[in-house]
Steps between C-alpha positions, in 0.01 A plus 500: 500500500381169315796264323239547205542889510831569577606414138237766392624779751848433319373544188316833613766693651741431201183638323531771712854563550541510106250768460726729708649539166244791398445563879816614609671827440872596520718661858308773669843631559592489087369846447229437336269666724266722319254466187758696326706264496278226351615319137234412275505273185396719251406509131396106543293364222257189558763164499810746553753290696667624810854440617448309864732736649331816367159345637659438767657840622176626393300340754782594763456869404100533503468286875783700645326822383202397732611223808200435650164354358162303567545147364248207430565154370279171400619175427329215401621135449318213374091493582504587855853673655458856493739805650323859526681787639512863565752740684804754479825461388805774618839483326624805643574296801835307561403213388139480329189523721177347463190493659190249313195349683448140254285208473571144413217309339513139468377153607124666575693720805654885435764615751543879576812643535701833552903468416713805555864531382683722725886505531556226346266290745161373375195461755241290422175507665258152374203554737435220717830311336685702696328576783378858370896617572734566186743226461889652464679389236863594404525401105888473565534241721526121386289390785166694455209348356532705249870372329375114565224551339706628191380883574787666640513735180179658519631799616832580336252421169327830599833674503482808313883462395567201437231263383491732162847510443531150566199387289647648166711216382164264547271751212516389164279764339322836595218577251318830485117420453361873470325726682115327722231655724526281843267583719495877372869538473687527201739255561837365240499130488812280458540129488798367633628145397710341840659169534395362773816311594696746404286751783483242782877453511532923432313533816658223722162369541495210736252250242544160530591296207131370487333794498719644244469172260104588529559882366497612133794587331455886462182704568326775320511827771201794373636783679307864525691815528340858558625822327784539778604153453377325816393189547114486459392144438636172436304134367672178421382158493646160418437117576670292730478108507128543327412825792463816335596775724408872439603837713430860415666812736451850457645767662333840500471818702895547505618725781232407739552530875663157588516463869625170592638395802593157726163388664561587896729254704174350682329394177794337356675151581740262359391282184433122619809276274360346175437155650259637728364677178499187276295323813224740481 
């Protein structure tokens, strides 16, 4: 990766990892395990507020109700840095699961890519980068390419526990926006107010003091929930140092077959260290 774009990959996971706020749901193990169980907000009028906390458990409730789902994610920043994505996510696991195949656009040259979360490990396969094998990366060790490049956190971020819980003390407002047709679902929208410093240091995000001086001070979260209170889609944008970066995720078919699993030992190898990366 380019000295020019490794500021921008910072900026896109913390993107990312602070829109596990409406992905995430609550313990498989906290009992809330069937659609019965599910807590909506109810009687909401257009511009009711919300309590964070009661948004909050509400979310945890609907995605427990339904642990797996098909997933798909764009990002753009500035004219010509895009991320696409599609795949399925599994919370019922251990830790949370993922499987997505993405592309990176930018500079006039896409890279295709498949990353899979399993264990706690994320494999990485980048084509031709890395040699058509999946790099293996362990999130929780200081030495990967991952933590030096200030991405250690991308996977406790997906944490169905504790990203949520942890995230609370960064919203300042939830506000109920009524009832919209996306796509042909009826869908309740609510936009959430977060400060932004306030989230990075909730997560434990590992931003550098530069790329955090070049991020607003709170950002507007439109968040989609269905009738059983799942996450269905999720848009924010804001502007950093004059770059205006947008991302929209949906999640839909919930309690789709999810079968995700570490590539085989032969198509997997040890992630080269970030020097070797930076070189490239």
């Amino acid at each position: 990766m380019s000295r020019a774009r490794r500021p921008l990959a910072s900026l896109a996971v913390t993107a990312l990892a602070l829109a596990g706020l409406a992905a995430c749901g609550d313990d498989p193990d906290s009992g809330h395990d069937t659609a019965a169980d599910v807590v909506a907000l109810s009687g909401l009028e257009e511009g009711d507020t919300v309590a964070p906390a009661e948004f909050i458990d509400t979310i945890q409730d609907g995605v427990a109700a339904s642990s797996t789902a098909e997933v798909t994610m764009s990002m753009d920043m500035g004219e010509d840095t895009t991320f696409t994505g599609d795949g399925v996510l599994d919370y019922a696991a251990d830790t949370p699961e993922l499987q997505m195949t993405m592309t990176i656009g930018g500079g006039g040259q896409d890279v295709d890519y498949e990353v899979r979360a399993v264990d706690g490990l994320l494999y990485v396969n980048m084509g031709a980068l890395s040699g058509g094998k999946f790099w293996k990366l362990d999130p929780s060790d200081p030495a990967s390419p991952l933590a030096q490049m200030g991405l250690d956190q991308v996977l406790d971020q997906s944490d169905p526990i504790g990203a949520v819980t942890r995230m609370e003390p960064a919203i300042e407002s939830v506000t109920y926006a009524g009832e919209e047709d996306v796509d042909g679902r009826d869908l309740d929208h609510y936009e959430l107010t977060v400060d932004l410093a306030k989230a990075i240091d909730a997560l434990g995000s590992d931003v550098s003091t530069q790329v955090e001086s070049q991020l607003p001070d709170s950002i507007t979260y439109d968040v989609w929930l269905d009738d059983e209170s799942r996450f269905a889609q999720l848009v924010m944008a804001y502007e950093a140092t004059n770059v205006p970066v947008s991302m929209t995720m949906t999640a839909d078919d919930w309690g789709t077959d999810a079968d995700i699993e570490a590539p085989p030992a032969d198509e997997v190898t040890d992630a080269p260290s970030f020097g070797d990366m930076a070189a490239d």
